[in-house]
N, C-alpha and C positions, 0 to 999 in steps of 0.2 A: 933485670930488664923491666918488669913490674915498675920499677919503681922509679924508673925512667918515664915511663907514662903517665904513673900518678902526677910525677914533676912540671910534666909538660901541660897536663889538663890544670892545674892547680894555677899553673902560670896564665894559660888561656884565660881561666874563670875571671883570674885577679885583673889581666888586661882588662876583662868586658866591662870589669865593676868600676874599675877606675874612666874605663870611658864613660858609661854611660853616670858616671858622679862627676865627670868636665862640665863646667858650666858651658853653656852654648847662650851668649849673650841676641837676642834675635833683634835688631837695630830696625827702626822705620824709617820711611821720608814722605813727604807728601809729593804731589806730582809735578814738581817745577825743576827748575835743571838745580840753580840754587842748594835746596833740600838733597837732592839726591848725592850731589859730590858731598857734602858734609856728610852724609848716610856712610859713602865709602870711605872717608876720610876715616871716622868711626869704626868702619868695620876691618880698613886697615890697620888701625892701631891695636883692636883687640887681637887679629890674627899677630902683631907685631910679638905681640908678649904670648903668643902659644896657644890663646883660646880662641877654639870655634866659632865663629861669626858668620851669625843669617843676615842677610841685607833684604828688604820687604820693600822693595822702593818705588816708586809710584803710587801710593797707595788714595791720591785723590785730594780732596781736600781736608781744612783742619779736622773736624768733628770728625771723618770717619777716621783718621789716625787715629787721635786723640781717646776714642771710645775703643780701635785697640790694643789702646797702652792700658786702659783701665781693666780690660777684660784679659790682658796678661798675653795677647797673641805677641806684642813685642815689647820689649824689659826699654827701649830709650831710643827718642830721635827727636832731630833739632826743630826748636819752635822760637817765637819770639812773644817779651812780653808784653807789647801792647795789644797784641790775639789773644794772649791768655788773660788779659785785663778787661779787655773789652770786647773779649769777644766768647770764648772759654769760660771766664767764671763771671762775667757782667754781671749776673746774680746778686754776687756778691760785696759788689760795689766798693772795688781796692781799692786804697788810697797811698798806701807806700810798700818796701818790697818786703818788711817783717808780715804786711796783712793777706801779701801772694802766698810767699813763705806758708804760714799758719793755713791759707787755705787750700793749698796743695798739700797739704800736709794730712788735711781731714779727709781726703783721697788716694793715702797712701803711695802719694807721690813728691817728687822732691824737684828743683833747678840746679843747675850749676851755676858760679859764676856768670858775668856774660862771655862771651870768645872774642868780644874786641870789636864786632859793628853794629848799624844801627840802618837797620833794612827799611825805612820807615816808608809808609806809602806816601804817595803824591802821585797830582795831575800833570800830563805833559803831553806836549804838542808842536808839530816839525816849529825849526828853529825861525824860519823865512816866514811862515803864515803866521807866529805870534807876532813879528816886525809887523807885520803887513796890521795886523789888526791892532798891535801896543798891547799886548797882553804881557802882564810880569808878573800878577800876581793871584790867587785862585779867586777873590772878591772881586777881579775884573770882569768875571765870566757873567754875574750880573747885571752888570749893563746889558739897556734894553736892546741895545743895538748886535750884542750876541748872541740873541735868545734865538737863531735859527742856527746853533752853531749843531753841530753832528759829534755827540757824544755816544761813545762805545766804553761799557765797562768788562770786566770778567764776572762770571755769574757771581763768585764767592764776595767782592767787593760789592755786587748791587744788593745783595741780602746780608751782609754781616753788618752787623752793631755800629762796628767804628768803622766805617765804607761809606756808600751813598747815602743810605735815609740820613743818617747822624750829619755828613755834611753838608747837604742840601739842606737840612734847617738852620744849621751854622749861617752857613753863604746868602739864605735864600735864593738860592739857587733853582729855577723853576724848568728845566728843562729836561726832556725824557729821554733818556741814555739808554739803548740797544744792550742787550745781552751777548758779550761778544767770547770767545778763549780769549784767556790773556795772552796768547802767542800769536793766535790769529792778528789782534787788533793791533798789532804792530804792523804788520801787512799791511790795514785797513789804512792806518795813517802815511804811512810810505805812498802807497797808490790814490792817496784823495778820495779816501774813500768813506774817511770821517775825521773827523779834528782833536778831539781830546779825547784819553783814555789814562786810565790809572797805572802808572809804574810801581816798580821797585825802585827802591835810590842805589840798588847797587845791579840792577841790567843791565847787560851789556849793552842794549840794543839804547841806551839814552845814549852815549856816546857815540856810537857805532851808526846809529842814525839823525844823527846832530839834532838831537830832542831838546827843546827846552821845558827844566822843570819848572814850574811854577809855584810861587813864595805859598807856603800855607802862612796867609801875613796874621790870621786868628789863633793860630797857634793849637788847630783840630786834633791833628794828630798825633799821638801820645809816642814817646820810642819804643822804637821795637828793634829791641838788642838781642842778638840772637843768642840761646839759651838751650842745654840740653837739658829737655824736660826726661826722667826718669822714672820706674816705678822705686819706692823706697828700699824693697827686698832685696836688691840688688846690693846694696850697701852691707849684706851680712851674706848672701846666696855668691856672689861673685866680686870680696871686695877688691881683689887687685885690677881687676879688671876695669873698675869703675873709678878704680886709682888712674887706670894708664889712659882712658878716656879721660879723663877731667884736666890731661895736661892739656888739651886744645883750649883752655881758657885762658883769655888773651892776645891769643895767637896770631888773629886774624881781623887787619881793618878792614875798614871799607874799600880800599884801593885795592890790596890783594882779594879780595872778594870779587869785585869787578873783575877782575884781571882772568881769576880761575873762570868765571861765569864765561867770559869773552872767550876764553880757549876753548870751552866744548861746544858753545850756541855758536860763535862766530867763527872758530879754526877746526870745529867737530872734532874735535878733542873727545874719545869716550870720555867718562865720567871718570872709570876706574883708574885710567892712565892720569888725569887730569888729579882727580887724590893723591895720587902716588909719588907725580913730582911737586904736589904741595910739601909733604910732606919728607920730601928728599931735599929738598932748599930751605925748607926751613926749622924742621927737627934733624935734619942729618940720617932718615931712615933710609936704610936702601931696602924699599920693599918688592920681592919675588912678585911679577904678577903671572897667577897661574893661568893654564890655557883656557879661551873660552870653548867651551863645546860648539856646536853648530845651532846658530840663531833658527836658522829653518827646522832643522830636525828637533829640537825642544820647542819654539810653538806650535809645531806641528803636533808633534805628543801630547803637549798639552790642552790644545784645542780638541783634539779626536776624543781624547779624556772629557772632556766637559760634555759635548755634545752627546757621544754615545754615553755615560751613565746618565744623565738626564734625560735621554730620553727612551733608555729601557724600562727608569724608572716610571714614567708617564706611559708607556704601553701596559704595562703592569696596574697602573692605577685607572687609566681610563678608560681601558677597555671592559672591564666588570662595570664601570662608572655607564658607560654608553650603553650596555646592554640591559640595565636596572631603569636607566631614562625609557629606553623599548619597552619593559615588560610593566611597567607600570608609571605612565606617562605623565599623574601629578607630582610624584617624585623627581620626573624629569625635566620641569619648569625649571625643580630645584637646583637642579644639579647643574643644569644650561647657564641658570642665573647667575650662579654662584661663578663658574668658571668661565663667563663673558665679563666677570665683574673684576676676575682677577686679569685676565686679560689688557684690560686697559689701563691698569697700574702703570707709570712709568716707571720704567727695567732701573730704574739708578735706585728711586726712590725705594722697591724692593729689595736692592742689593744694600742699602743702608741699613733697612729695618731690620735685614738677617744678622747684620753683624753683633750689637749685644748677643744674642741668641747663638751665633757658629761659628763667630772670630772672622778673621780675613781667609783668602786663600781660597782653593777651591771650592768648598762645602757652600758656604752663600750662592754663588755661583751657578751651583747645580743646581741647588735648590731652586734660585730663580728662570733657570730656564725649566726644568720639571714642571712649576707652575704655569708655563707660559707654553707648556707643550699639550696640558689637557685639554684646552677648546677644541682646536682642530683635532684630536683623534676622538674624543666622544661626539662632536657634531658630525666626524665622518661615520661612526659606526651606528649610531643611531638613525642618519639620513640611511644609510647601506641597509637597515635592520626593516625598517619602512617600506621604503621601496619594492620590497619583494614581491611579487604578485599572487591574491589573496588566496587564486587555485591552486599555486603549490602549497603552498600554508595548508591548506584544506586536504591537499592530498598524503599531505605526512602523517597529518591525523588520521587518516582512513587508513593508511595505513598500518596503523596504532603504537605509531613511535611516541615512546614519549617525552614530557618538555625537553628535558634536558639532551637527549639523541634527537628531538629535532633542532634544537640550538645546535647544536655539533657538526651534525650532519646534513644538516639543510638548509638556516637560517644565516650560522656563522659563513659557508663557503659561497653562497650566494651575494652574500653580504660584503664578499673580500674585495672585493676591488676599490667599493667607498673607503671602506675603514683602510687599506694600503694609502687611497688619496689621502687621507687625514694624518697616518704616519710622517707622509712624506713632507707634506706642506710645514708638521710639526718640525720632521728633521733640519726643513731648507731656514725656517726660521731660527730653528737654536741656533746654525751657523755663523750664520748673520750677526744675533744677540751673544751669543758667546762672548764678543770682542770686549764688549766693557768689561768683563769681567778682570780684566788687567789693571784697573781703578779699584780692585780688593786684593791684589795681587793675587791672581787665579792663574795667570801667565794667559797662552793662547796669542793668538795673532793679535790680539787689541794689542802686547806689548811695542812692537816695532810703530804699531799706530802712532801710538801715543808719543811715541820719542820721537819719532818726525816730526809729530805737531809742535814738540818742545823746540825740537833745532831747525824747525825750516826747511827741513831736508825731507823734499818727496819722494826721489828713489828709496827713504826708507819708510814711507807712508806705505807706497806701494809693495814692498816686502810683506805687509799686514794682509792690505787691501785685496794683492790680485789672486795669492794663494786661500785665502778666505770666499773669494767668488770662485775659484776654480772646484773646491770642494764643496760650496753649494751645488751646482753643473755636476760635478762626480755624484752627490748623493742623491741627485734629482737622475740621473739615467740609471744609477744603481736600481734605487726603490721600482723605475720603468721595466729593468731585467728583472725584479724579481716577480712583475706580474704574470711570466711566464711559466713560472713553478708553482705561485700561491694561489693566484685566480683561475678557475675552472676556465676550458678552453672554450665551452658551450660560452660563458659569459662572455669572454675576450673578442668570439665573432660575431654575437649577438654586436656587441659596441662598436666593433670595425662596420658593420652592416650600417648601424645607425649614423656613422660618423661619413 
C-alpha cells in the first residue's frame, strides 16, 4: 500500500514540474482592434500545438508595449516596420532590413518575416467633401484656400516621428490638427464635425464609410508591413512554439485584413471568434473556443482589487504622513508639497513611467492610484488634527496623558471625521482613476471602455461606465455608514447642529 502512495506523490511531483517547465508564451497587442485579433490569432495558434498562451491585449500604444516586450512582461506581439523605423529605433537611423535586423538584435530582440500587408498610414476624408473641394492628393491640403480645413489626428500620429511634425514639414503643411482617439475621429468625420484625419489603409471604416484616401504623392511614408516582433530567448526557451507562430508569415493581405477588421468593428464580431474563423478558412484549424467567464464579474474583481489595495496601501502610508505634517509643521510644507506635486501628474504619464520599473498588469496600476490617494487623506488628517479646539489639547495635558495617549485617545478620535472625509474622497477618486488602468492591462471596468471606443459600440462603453459610477455612489454611502461606528457621536451632533 506504501508504495502505492509513494507512486502516486512521485507522479503528482513530476506532473507539477513538468507544468511549471511548459513554456507559457505571454503574446501583447496594442490598443486597436487590428492588433488585438492578430494577438488571438497568435494566441490561438500557440494553444493549437498544446502550449499555454497569455494574451495582454489592449495594452496602449507602441512604446508602452514595446518597453514590455523589453522588460520580459510579454515574449511577442504584432508591430510594423515603419514604427519600428521611424519611430522605435529612429535613433538609429535604418536604412534597409539587414540594419533593423542588427538593431534589434543589440536588444535581444528579433522580426519575422512580414505576414503579407502593408498597414501604411495616410490622410482621409468623406468621399463627397474631397469632390466638392478637388482634393486627391496630401500636397492639396496646402493650398491656401484649405487652410481653414478642421484636421483631427489620434494623439500617437500628432507626437510620433513619422506622424504629423515629419509630415507637416514635408507638405508644408501649416494647419493645427486637434488631438482626437483614433476611433472617435471617424465619428468626427461621419457627423461634420472635422475633415481630415489619419487612417490605417486596412480600416474598416475607409470603405465602410466611403473615405477617400489621399495620394501620399511625396512618398512620406515608409511601409509598414506588419511583423512579429519577439524577444530572441524564445527561439531556445520555446522553439516549437515560435515554430508554430511564425507559420502566420505570409498569410495575410491586405484584403483579408480589411475583411477580418470589418467583421469585429463593423459586424462586432468578438475578436476571438473573428481569429478563429481566420484561421479555420485559411490554415484548416478547427480551433475549441473556450467559455468566457462573466465580463461583469471579472471587471468587477478586478476593479475592487485595484482600488481596495491601493488604497489600504495609502491609509497605511498617509495617515503616519498626516500626522508628522501636525506634530511638526516645517516638515509638513514638505510633505503637502511633495504629495500636491504628485497629484497633478497626469495618471497615463505615471502609468508609463511605472512600467520599466513593475511591467504591465496590475502593479503599475496600484501603484499609480496609491500615489494619487495620499493628498486627500494627509490633507484630511492634518485639516482634522488642527482643527481641534486648543481647550481640549490643554485638558489632556492636565490631565497628564501623554503624547502618544493623547494622539490615540484624543487627537486621533476627534480628528476622525476629517481624516474619514479624506479616505473617502481618496476612495471615490481611485474608482473613477482605476479605469485606465486597462491601457497596462490591469483589467477593471476601463476594459469594456475601451473596446466600445474601439467598436462604436456604446452599450459596451456603458458596461464600464455605469457599474464604475454605481461603485463610486456604493463607496461614497459606504465610507457615510461608517461614520456611525468610527466618528464619536458627541462630533456627529456637534456637525448635524452646525449643519
Amino acid at each position: 500500500m506504501h508504495r502505492l502512495v509513494v507512486a502516486i506523490v512521485v507522479w503528482n511531483l513530476a506532473g507539477m514540474i513538468d507544468a511549471q517547465d511548459a513554456p507559457v508564451v505571454r503574446i501583447g497587442s496594442k490598443a486597436s482592434i487590428e492588433n488585438i485579433v492578430l494577438g488571438e490569432i497568435l494566441a490561438h495558434l500557440a494553444r493549437e500545438g498544446g502550449t499555454p498562451a497569455e494574451h495582454n491585449s489592449s495594452l496602449g500604444g507602441t512604446q508602452i508595449v514595446y518597453q514590455a516586450l523589453l522588460k520580459g512582461d510579454i515574449d511577442i506581439y504584432p508591430e510594423y516596420t515603419g514604427t519600428l523605423i521611424a519611430e522605435v529605433l529612429q535613433s538609429e537611423k535604418i536604412r534597409s532590413e539587414d540594419e533593423l535586423q542588427a538593431a534589434l538584435a543589440r536588444h535581444e530582440l528579433a522580426i519575422s518575416r512580414p505576414l503579407g500587408f502593408n498597414n501604411t498610414y495616410a490622410l482621409g476624408l468623406r468621399e463627397e467633401r474631397a469632390a466638392e473641394l478637388k482634393i486627391e492628393k496630401v500636397s492639396d491640403l496646402a493650398r491656401a484656400e484649405h487652410g481653414e480645413l478642421k484636421l483631427a489626428f489620434s494623439d500617437e500620429f500628432i507626437r510620433r516621428g513619422d506622424g504629423w511634425p515629419g509630415l507637416a514639414n514635408a507638405y508644408k503643411l501649416s494647419h493645427r490638427p486637434k488631438t482626437m482617439d483614433h476611433n472617435l475621429a471617424y465619428r468626427g468625420i461621419v457627423s461634420k464635425q472635422i475633415d481630415v484625419t489619419d487612417l490605417y489603409s486596412t480600416d474598416a471604416e475607409v470603405k465602410y464609410y466611403k473615405l477617400r484616401v489621399l495620394e501620399d504623392d511625396r512618398g512620406y511614408f515608409p511601409e509598414y508591413n506588419c511583423v512579429l516582433l519577439y524577444r530572441r530567448d524564445l527561439t531556445t526557451r520555446a522553439p516549437q512554439v515560435l515554430q508554430s507562430l511564425l507559420r502566420l508569415e505570409g498569410q495575410i493581405d491586405n484584403a483579408t485584413m480589411s475583411e477580418i477588421n470589418a467583421q469585429v468593428k463593423i459586424d462586432q464580431m468578438p475578436e476571438t471568434k473573428a481569429a478563429a474563423e481566420f484561421l479555420a478558412n485559411k490554415m484548416q484549424l478547427n480551433i475549441s473556443m473556450p467559455r468566457q467567464p462573466s465580463v461583469f464579474l471579472t471587471t468587477t474583481r478586478d476593479h475592487l482589487f485595484l482600488v481596495g489595495l491601493s488604497l489600504a496601501a495609502a491609509i497605511l502610508v498617509a495617515l503616519p504622513l498626516g500626522i508628522w505634517s501636525y506634530k511638526w509643521p516645517k516638515l509638513g510644507h514638505v510633505i503637502l508639497g511633495v504629495v500636491g506635486i504628485i497629484q497633478t501628474l497626469p495618471s497615463m504619464a505615471v502609468l508609463v513611467f511605472m512600467i520599466p520599473l513593475l511591467g504591465i498588469g496590475a502593479w503599475p496600476a496600484i501603484t499609480a492610484l496609491f500615489l494619487y490617494s495620499l493628498l486627500p487623506i494627509v490633507r484630511g488628517t492634518v485639516t482634522g488634527l488642527r482643527e481641534i479646539p486648543g481647550n481640549l489639547k490643554e485638558s489632556a495635558i492636565v490631565l497628564g496623558l501623554p503624547p502618544r495617549a493623547r494622539l490615540w485617545l484624543v487627537e486621533l478620535p476627534m480628528a476622525s471625521r476629517s481624516i474619514l472625509a479624506g479616505i473617502k474622497t481618496a476612495a471615490v477618486i481611485n474608482v473613477g482613476t482605476a479605469t485606465i488602468g486597462a491601457l497596462i492591462g490591469a483589467g477593471g471596468y476601463g476594459e469594456p471602455i475601451l473596446a466600445g471606443l474601439r467598436l462604436n459600440n456604446v452599450p459596451l462603453i456603458l458596461q464600464g461606465a455605469v457599474p464604475a459610477a454605481l461603485l463610486a455612489l456604493l463607496v461614497q454611502a459606504g465610507f457615510e455608514a461608517m461614520e456611525l461606528f468610527l466618528v464619536p457621536r458627541g462630533l456627529r451632533m456637534a456637525a448635524a447642529g452646525k449643519g
